[in-house]
Structures are given as structure tokens and as C-alpha cells.
FITORVO-209038 format. One record per residue (C-alpha): x, y, z; residue in three letters; residue number from 1. Coordinates in nm, 4 decimals. Each point is the difference from the previous one (the first is absolute). Example, Ala and Ser with C-alpha at 12.3 -4.5 7.8 and 13.67 -1.06 7.14 Angstrom:
((1.2300 -0.4500 0.7800) 'ala' 1)
((0.1370 0.3440 -0.0660) 'ser' 2)
END
This chain:
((11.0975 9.4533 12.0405) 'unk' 1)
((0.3800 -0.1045 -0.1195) 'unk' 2)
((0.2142 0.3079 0.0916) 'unk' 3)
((0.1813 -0.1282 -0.3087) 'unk' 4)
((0.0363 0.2281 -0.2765) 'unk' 5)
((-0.1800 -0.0582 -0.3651) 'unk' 6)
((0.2669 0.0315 -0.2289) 'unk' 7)
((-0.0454 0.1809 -0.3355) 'unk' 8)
((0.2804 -0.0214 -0.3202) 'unk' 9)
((0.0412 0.2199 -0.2208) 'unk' 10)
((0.1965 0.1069 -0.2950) 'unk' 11)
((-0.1176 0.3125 -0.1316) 'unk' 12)
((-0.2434 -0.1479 -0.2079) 'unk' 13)
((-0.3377 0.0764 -0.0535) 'unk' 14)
((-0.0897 -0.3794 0.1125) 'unk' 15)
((0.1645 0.0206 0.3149) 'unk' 16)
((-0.1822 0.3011 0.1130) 'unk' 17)
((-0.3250 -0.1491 -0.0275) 'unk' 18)
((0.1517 -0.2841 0.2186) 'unk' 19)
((0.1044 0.3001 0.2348) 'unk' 20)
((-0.3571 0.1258 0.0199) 'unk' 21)
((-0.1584 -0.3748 0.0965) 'unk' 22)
((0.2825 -0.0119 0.2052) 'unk' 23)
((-0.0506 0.2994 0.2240) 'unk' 24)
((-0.3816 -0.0598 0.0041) 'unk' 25)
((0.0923 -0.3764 0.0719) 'unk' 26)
((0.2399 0.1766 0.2922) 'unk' 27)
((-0.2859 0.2074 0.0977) 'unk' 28)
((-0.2558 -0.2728 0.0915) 'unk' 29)
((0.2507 -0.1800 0.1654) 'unk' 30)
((0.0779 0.2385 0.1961) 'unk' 31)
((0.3769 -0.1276 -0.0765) 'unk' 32)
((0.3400 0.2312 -0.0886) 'unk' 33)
((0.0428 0.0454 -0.3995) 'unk' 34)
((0.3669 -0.0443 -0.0966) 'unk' 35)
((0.0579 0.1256 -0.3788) 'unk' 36)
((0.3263 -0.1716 -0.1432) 'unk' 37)
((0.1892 0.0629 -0.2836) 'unk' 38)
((0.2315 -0.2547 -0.1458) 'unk' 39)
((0.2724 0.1246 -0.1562) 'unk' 40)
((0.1512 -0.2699 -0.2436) 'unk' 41)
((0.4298 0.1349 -0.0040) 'unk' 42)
((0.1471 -0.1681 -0.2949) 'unk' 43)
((0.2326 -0.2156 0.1862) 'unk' 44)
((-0.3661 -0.2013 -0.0189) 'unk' 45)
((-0.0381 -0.0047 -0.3435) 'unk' 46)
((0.1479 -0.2320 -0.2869) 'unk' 47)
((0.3950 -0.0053 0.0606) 'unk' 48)
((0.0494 0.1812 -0.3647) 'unk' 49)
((-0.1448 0.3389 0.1537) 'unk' 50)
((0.2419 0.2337 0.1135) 'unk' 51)
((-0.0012 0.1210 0.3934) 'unk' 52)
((-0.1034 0.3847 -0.0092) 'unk' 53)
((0.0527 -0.0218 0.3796) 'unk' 54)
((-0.2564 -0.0329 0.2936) 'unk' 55)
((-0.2815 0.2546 0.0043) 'unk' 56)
((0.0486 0.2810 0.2489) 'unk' 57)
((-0.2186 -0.1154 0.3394) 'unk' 58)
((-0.1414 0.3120 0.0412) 'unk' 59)
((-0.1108 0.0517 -0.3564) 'unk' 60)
((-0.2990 -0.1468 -0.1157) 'unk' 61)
((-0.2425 0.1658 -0.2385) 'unk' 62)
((-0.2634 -0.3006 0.0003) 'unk' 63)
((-0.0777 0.0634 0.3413) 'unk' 64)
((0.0495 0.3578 -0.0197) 'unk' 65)
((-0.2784 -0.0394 -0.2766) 'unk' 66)
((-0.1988 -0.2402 0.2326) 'unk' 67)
((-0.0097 0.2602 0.3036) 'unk' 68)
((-0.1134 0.2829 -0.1656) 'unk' 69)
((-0.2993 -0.2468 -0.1755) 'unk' 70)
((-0.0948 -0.1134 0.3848) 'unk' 71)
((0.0749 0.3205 0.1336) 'unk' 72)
((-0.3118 0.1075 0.1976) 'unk' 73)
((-0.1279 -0.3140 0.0298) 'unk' 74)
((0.1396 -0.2085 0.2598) 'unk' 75)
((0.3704 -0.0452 0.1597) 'unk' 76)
((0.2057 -0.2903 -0.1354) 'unk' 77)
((0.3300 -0.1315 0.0724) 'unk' 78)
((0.2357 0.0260 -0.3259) 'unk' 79)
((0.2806 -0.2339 -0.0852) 'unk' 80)
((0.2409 -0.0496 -0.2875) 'unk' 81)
((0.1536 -0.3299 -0.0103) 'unk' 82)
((0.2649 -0.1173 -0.2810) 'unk' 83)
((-0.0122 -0.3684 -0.1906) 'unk' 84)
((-0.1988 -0.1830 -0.2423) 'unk' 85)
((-0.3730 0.0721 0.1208) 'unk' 86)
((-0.0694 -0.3455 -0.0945) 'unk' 87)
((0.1797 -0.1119 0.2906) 'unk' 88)
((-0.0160 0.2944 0.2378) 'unk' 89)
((-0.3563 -0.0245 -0.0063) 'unk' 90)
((-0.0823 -0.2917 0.1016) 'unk' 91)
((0.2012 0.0356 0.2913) 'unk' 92)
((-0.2368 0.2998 0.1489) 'unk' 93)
((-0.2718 -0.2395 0.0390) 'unk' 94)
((0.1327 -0.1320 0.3107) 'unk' 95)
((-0.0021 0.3376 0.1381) 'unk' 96)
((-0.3387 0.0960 -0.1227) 'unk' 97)
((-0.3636 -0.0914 0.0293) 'unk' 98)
((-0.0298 0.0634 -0.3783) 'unk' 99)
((0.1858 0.1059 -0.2887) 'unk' 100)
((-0.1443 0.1822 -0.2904) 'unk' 101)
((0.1320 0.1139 -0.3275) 'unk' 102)
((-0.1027 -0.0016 -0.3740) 'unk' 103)
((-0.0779 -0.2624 -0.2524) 'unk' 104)
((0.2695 0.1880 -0.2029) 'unk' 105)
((0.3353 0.2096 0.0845) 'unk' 106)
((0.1769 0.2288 -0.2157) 'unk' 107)
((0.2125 -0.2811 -0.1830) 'unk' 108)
((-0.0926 -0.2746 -0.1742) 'unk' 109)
((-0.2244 -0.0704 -0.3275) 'unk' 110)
((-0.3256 0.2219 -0.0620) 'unk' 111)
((-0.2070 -0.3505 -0.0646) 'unk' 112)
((0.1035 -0.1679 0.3234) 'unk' 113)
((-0.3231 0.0355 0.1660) 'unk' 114)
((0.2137 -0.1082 0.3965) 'unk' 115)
((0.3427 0.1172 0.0688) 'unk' 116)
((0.2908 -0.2567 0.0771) 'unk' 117)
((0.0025 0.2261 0.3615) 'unk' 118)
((-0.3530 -0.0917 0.0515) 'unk' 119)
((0.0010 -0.3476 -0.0896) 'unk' 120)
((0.2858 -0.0167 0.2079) 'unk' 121)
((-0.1307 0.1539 0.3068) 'unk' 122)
((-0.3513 -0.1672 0.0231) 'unk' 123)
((0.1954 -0.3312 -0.0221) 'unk' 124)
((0.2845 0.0564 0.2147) 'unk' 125)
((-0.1151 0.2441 0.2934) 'unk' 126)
((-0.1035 -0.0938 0.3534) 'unk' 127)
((-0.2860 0.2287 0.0021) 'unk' 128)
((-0.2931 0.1065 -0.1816) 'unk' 129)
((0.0851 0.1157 -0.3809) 'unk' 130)
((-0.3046 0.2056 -0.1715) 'unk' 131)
((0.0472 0.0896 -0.3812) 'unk' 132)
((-0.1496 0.2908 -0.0693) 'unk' 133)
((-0.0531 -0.0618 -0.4199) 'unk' 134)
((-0.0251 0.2467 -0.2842) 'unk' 135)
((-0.3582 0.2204 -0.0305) 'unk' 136)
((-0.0533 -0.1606 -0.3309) 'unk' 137)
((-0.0445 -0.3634 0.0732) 'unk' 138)
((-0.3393 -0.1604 -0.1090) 'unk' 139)
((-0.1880 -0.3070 0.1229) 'unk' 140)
((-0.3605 -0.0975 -0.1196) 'unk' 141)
((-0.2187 -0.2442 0.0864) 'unk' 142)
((0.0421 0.0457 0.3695) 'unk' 143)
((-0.2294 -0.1725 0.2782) 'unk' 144)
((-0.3669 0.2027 0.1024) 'unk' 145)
((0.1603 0.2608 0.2214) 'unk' 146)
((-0.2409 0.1866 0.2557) 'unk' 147)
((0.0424 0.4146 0.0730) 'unk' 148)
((0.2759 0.0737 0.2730) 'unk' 149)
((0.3333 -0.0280 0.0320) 'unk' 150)
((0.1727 -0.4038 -0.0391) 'unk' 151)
((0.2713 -0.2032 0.0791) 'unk' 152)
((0.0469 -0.3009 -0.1917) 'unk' 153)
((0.1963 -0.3141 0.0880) 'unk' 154)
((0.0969 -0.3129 -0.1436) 'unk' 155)
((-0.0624 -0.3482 0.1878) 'unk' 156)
((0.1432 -0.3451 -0.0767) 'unk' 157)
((-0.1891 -0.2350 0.2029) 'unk' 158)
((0.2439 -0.2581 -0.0440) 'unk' 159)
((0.2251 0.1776 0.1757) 'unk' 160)
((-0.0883 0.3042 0.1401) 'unk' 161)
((0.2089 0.2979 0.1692) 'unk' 162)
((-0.1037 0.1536 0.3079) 'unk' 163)
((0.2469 0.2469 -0.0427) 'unk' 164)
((-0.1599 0.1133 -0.2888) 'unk' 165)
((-0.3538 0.0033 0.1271) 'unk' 166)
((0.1110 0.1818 0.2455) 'unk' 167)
((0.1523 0.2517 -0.1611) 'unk' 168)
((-0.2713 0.0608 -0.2134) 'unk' 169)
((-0.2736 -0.0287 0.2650) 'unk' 170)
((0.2194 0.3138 0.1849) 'unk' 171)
((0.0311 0.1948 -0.3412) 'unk' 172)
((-0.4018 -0.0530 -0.0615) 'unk' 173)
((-0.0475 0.1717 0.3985) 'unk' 174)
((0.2452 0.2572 -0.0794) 'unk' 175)
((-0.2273 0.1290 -0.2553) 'unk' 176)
((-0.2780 -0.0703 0.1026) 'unk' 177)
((-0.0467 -0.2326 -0.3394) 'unk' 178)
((-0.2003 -0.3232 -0.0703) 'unk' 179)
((0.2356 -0.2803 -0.0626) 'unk' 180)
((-0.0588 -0.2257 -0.3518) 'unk' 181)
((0.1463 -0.3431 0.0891) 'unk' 182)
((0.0565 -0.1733 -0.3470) 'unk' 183)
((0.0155 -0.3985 0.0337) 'unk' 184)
((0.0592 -0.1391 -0.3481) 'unk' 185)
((-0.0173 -0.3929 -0.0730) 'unk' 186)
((0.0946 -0.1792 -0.3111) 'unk' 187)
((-0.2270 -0.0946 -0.2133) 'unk' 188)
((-0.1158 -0.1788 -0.2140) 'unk' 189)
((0.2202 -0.3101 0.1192) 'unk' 190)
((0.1387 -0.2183 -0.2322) 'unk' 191)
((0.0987 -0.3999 0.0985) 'unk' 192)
((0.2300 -0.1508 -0.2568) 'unk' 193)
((-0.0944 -0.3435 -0.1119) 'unk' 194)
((0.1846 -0.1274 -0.2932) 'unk' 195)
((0.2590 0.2128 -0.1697) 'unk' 196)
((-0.1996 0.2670 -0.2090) 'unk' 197)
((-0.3081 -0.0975 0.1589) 'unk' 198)
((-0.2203 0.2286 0.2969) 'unk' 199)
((-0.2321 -0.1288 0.2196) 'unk' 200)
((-0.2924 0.2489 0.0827) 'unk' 201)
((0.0359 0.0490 0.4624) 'unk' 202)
((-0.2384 -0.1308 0.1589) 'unk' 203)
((0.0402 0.2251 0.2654) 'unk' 204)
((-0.2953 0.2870 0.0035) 'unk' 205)
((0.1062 0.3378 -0.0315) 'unk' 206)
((-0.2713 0.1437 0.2359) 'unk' 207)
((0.1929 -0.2499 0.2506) 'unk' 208)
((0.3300 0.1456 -0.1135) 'unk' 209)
((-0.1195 0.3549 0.0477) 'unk' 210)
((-0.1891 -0.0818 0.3487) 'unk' 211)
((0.3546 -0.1717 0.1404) 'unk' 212)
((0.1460 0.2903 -0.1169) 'unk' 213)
((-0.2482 0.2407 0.1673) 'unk' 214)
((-0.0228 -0.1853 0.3143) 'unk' 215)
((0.4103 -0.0302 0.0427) 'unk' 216)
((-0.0243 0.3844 -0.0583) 'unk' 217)
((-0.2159 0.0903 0.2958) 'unk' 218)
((0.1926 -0.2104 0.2209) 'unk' 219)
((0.3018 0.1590 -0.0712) 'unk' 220)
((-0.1460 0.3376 0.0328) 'unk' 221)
((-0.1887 -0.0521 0.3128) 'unk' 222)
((0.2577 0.0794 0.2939) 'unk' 223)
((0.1325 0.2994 -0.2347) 'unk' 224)
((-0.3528 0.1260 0.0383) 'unk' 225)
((0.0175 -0.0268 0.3612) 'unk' 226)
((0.2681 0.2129 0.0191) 'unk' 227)
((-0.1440 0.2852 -0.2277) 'unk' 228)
((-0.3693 -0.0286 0.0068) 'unk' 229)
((0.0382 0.3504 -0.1330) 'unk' 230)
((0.0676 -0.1560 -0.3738) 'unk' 231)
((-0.2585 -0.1885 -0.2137) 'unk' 232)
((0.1838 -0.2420 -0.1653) 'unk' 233)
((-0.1995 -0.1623 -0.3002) 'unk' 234)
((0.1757 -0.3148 -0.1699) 'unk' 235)
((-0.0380 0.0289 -0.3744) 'unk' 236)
((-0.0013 -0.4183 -0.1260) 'unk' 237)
((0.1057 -0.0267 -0.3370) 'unk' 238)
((0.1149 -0.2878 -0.2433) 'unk' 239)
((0.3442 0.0617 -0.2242) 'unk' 240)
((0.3011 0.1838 0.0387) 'unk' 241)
((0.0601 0.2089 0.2766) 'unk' 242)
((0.2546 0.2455 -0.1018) 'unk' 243)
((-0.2821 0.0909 -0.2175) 'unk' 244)
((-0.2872 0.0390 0.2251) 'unk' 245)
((0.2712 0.2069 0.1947) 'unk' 246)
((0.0930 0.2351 -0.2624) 'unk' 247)
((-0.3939 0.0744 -0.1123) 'unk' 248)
((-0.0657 0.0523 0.3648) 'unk' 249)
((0.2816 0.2693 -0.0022) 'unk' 250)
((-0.2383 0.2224 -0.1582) 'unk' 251)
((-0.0813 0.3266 0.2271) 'unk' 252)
((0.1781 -0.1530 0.2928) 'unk' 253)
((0.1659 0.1322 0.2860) 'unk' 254)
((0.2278 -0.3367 0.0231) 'unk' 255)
((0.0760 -0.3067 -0.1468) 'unk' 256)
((0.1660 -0.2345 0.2624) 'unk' 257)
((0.1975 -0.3198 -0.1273) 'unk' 258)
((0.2313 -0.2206 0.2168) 'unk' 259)
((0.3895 -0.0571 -0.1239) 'unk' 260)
((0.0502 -0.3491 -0.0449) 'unk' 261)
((0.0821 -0.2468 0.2717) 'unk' 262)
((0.3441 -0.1632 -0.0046) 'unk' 263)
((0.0528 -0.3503 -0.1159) 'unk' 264)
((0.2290 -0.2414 0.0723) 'unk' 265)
((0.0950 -0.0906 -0.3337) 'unk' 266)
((-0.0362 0.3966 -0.0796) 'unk' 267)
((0.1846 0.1715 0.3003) 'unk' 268)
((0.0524 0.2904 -0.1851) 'unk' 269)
((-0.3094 0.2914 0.0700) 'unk' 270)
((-0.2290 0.0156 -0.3169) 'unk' 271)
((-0.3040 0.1922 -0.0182) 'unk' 272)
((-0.2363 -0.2348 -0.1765) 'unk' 273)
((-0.1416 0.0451 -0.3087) 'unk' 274)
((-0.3545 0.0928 0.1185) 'unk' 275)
((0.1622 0.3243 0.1698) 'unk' 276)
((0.2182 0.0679 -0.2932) 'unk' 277)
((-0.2716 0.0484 -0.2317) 'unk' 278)
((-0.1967 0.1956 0.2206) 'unk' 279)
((0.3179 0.2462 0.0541) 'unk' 280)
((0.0746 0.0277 -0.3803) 'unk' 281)
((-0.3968 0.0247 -0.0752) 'unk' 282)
((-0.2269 0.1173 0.2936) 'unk' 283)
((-0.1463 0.3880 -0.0260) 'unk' 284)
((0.0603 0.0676 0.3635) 'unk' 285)
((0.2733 0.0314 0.2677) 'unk' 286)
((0.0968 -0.3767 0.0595) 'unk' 287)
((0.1160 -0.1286 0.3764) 'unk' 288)
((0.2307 -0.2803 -0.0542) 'unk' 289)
((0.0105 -0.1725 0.4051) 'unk' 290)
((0.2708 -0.2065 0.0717) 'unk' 291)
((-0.0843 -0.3309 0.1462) 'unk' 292)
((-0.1091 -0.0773 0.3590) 'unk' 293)
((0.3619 -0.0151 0.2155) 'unk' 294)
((0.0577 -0.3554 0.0311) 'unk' 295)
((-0.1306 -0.0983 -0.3444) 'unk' 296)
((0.2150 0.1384 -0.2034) 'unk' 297)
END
């Protein structure tokens, strides 16, 4: 195991302490450090209008005075208090962590906004890991036939897909001793454009589609079940969207597992993709977000 810590953030809020329990149970089955950090945004952060109270006393901190005596009992952490916009600060942890946990939603902010700017932020930006630990009250129907037991689910483009990601949800699926639910969407129906205004029915078959699309999955799976014959692994081949498929999967998982979008070279800037968006503003349960294989990105 990585003798690198699992970072949990926290705010006080009642969000980030549910991140702060996956976290330590996260910490706990890897065997791994936890590190609880704070993020103390001073006001020589904020807009320039607001007026400098001066910097917050460094041995003062009633957030993770809060967050000690909620852990206390339970397992030893490491606590920090760090000053600056979390937005920033938090991303930069990731490359000091083998995951990073907080909240869908921090103390600031609008009530609606179902994923905090710090969130967003952090599963796009960090070198690690992100999970998203969402709100009790999200709802998904419709979800894919889902057998007894414990499950991991993870999306897979097979296009282009990320080992880093299988393999980080292939790990989280041993950890817990979880089935893994590996959801392959392809479009369909697809559409060739003739004449302007005018569709020409494919002739491609869609039980060809969905076979390509079956058989692309088990090869990409294959030497990822070699190296943990401990997980079943069952692709779930589906036509249409896969953010959606993703989302009704969420249902009464342990995971969701999405990969941040690859770099382009008209697009050098780091963007999550809009699959992995949705399923961070929409899914029902704790969300990975993997950064892409080193090399790829």
C-alpha cells in the first residue's frame, strides 16, 4: 500500500463530515495515514472591497477543534490548518495524497448548487484521486438490475479507455470486497445525414453495435482481471447516453468511478468532461473522479 496519506477537507459543515467518515474508512482499508485539513480562506483572498480583519491566529482553529472531538475515539489523524482560497489550496494536496475527499457542498455558496465551486475545482485540477461524497437526499431511478452485495461501478469509453481508471476502480472493488458494474454505453440509434433536413435510417445492426461494444469491453478488462481475480467484473452494454446509465447505476453503490478528461491539444487547459460532470452534480453515491493515465494527460 501507498504510505501516502488520504486527505479529507473540511469546513465545519455537515457535508464535509460525511466526506471525513468515507475518508477515514477509505484510510482504513488502505491501510494509508488520514490527514484532516482545514482551509482557512483570510480575506486578503477574497474580493479586494472586503476589509482585512487580520490573519487568523495559527493556533486557533475551532473547525478542527470541532473535527477532533467528532473522530475522537476512532482513529489518529494528522490535523492541519492551511490559509487561501480552498479552490486553489486544494488542488494542490493532491500531489501529496493518494486521494482527496470532501463534500459536494461547503458552508458558502447557494443552497441549490447541487457541487461546490471547491469540488468542481478539485476533481478537475488535483493530481490524485478526488471522491465527492454528495448530499443523503439525491435520487436516481431507473438504475441497471443490480445483484445483493456490496458494488463498485465504473464508467468505460471504449474509444478511448483509461487504465488509470480501471485500475483504480478494480483496487476500490478488492478493497471491499465488492462486485464491480462496468457500464459501456454506445450511441444509438445513429443517424447519417443525407440531404439537408433529410435522415437516412443506419444500416449498421445494433446487435453488431452492442456485440463490438461488448467484445472491446472484455478485452480491456482482461489483464485488470489478472491482476485481481478476487473481483467479478460484469460489463453492463447499453445503447444512449452514458452519464445517464452512470447516474441510475449510482443507486445503492459503494462508488461511482469516472475518468477526468484527457488533455487536448487544441484544449490544453484540464476539463473534466461532460460525462463526469453530470455524474458529480447527479449521481446518489460517493463519485471517484481519476485523473488520467501519466503520460496522457
Amino acid at each position: 500500500m501507498s504510505t501516502l496519506p488520504v486527505i479529507a477537507a473540511v469546513d465545519g459543515s455537515d457535508d464535509s463530515l460525511r466526506a471525513l467518515d468515507w475518508a477515514l474508512d477509505a484510510a482504513r482499508r488502505r491501510e494509508a495515514p488520514l490527514r484532516v485539513v482545514h482551509v482557512r480562506q483570510y480575506a486578503m483572498w477574497t474580493q479586494p472591497e472586503v476589509l482585512a480583519a487580520g490573519p487568523p491566529d495559527p493556533d486557533v482553529d475551532p473547525v478542527l477543534d470541532q473535527v477532533r472531538a467528532y473522530v475522537a475515539g476512532r482513529t489518529t489523524a494528522e490535523y492541519v490548518a492551511l490559509e487561501g482560497a480552498p479552490s486553489a489550496v486544494l488542488p494542490e494536496l493532491g500531489s501529496a495524497a493518494q486521494l482527496l475527499v470532501l463534500g459536494s457542498r461547503g458552508r458558502g455558496g447557494f443552497a441549490s448548487l447541487l457541487l461546490g465551486s471547491n469540488g468542481m475545482a478539485a476533481a478537475r485540477d488535483a493530481e490524485c484521486p478526488v471522491v465527492v461524497v454528495p448530499r443523503p437526499e439525491r435520487e436516481v431511478h431507473d438504475g441497471a438490475p443490480a445483484g445483493p452485495g456490496p458494488r463498485v461501478v465504473v464508467g468505460l469509453h471504449v474509444d478511448g479507455p483509461d487504465e488509470a481508471t480501471l485500475d483504480f476502480a478494480f483496487t476500490e472493488a478488492a478493497l471491499r470486497g465488492a462486485r464491480l458494474q462496468v457500464v459501456a454505453a454506445y450511441p444509438w440509434p445513429l443517424q447519417t445525414w443525407a440531404t439537408p433536413g433529410e435522415l437516412v435510417p443506419p444500416v449498421i445492426d445494433q446487435d453488431a453495435v452492442e456485440n463490438e461494444t461488448r467484445v472491446l469491453a472484455e478485452g480491456f478488462l482482461a489483464p485488470h482481471r489478472k491482476r485481481h481475480p478476487d473481483v467479478h467484473a460484469e460489463p453492463y452494454v447499453a445503447p444512449g447516453d452514458a452519464a445517464g446509465h452512470l447516474v441510475a447505476s449510482s443507486k445503492d453503490a459503494e462508488l461511482v468511478v469516472v475518468c477526468r478528461h484527457r488533455r487536448r491539444l487544441l484544449a490544453p487547459a484540464r476539463m473534466m468532461g461532460s460525462v463526469t460532470q453530470a455524474v458529480l452534480l447527479h449521481a446518489a453515491s460517493p463519485i471517484a473522479v481519476v485523473p488520467p493515465t501519466p503520460g496522457e494527460e
